[in-house]
C-alpha positions in Angstrom: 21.1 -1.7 -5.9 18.9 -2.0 -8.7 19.4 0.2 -12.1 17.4 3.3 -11.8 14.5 4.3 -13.4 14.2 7.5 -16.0 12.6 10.2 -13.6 9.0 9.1 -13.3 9.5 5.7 -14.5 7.8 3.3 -12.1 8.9 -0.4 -12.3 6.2 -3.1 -13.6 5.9 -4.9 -10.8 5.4 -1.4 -8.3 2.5 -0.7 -10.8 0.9 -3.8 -10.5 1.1 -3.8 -6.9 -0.6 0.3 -6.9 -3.3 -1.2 -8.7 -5.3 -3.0 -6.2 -3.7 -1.0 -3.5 -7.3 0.7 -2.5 -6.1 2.2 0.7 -3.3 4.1 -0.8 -5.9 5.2 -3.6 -8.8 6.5 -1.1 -6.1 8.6 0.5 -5.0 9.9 -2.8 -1.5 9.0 -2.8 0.1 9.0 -6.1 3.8 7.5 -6.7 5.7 9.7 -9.0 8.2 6.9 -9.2 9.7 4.2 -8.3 13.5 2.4 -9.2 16.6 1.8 -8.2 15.6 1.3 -5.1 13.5 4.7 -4.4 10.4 5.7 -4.7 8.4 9.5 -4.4 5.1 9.6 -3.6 2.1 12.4 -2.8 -0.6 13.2 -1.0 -2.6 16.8 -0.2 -3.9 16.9 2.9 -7.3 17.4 2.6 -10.0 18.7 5.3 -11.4 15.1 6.1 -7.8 14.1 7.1 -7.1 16.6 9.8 -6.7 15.7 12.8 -8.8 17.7 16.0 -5.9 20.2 16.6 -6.5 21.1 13.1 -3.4 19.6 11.5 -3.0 16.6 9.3 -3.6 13.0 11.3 -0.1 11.4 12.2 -1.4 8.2 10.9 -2.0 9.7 7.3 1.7 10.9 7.1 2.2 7.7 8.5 0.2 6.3 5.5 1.8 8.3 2.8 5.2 7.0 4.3 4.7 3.7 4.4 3.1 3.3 0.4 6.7 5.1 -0.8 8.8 2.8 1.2 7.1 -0.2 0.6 7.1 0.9 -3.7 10.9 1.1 -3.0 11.7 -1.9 -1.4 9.5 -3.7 -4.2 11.8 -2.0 -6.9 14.0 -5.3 -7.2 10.7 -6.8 -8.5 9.7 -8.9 -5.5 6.8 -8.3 -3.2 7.9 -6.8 0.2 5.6 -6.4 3.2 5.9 -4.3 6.1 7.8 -5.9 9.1 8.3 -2.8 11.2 8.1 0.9 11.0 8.8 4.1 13.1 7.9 7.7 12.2 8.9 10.7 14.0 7.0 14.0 13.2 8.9 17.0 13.0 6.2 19.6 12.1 3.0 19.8 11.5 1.3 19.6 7.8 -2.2 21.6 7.5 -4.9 20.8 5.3 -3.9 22.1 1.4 -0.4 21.0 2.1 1.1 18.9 -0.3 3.1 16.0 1.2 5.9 14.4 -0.6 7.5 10.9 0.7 11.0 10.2 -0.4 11.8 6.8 0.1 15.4 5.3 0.0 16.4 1.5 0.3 19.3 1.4 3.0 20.8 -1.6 2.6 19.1 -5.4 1.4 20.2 -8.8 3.6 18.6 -11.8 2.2 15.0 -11.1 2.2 15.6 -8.4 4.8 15.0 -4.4 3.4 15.8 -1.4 5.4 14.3 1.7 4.0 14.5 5.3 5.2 11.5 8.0 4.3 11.7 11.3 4.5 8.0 13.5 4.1 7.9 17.0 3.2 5.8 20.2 2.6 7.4 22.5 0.3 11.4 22.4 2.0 9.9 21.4 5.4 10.7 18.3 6.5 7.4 17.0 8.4 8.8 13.5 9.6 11.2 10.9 9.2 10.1 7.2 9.2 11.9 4.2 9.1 11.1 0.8 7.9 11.8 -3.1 7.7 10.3 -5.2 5.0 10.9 -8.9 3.6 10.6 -10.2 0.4 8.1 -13.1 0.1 7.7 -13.6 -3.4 8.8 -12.6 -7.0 6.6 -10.2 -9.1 
């Protein structure tokens, strides 16, 4: 594991990855931080993101998810990509709802990462996702 990060802190190579991440940025996510091999991030759920049963769209959550577990497998300061991911859902998140992604690296094998998420709204936990990455490059 890597040495954490003061509470906020978000490694270097994290924030130069966030800044040309546009996707992320459109659905404003923001990462509260990244180190140590975590990483919280946030999103409201806004009206344009609900789904037609009126709740937030699975593959936002999904979204929000994925950018906090890809920021903590990149907190060892080399560039991770997706290599698979699940997501169960739990309960529903309705538009004002703020999400929060908790990400936490599992274990590291070579350039293998293993990363669980959990997202909430409030102390409800709205889904559980889990996630492979490799490392390709240093940042």
């Amino acid at each position: 594991m890597t040495e954490p990060e003061a509470d906020g802190a978000i490694i270097a190579g994290v924030q130069r990855m966030l800044a040309t991440d546009h996707a992320s940025q459109q659905l404003g996510i923001r990462v509260l931080s990244a180190g140590g091999d975590q990483a919280v991030a946030q999103m409201e759920v806004r009206a344009d993101m609900a789904n037609g049963h009126s709740i937030a769209h699975g593959g936002l959550i999904f979204a929000l998810a994925d950018t906090a577990f890809i920021c903590a497998c990149a907190t060892n300061s080399r560039v991770a990509v997706t290599s698979s991911a699940s997501i169960i859902y739990i309960s529903p998140a309705r538009v004002g709802d703020v999400l929060t992604a908790t990400a936490t690296v599992r274990n590291r094998f070579g350039r293998a990462v293993h990363c669980d998420v959990t997202v909430t709204s409030g102390s409800g936990v709205v889904a559980e996702f889990r996630g492979s990455a490799i490392q390709v490059t240093s940042t």
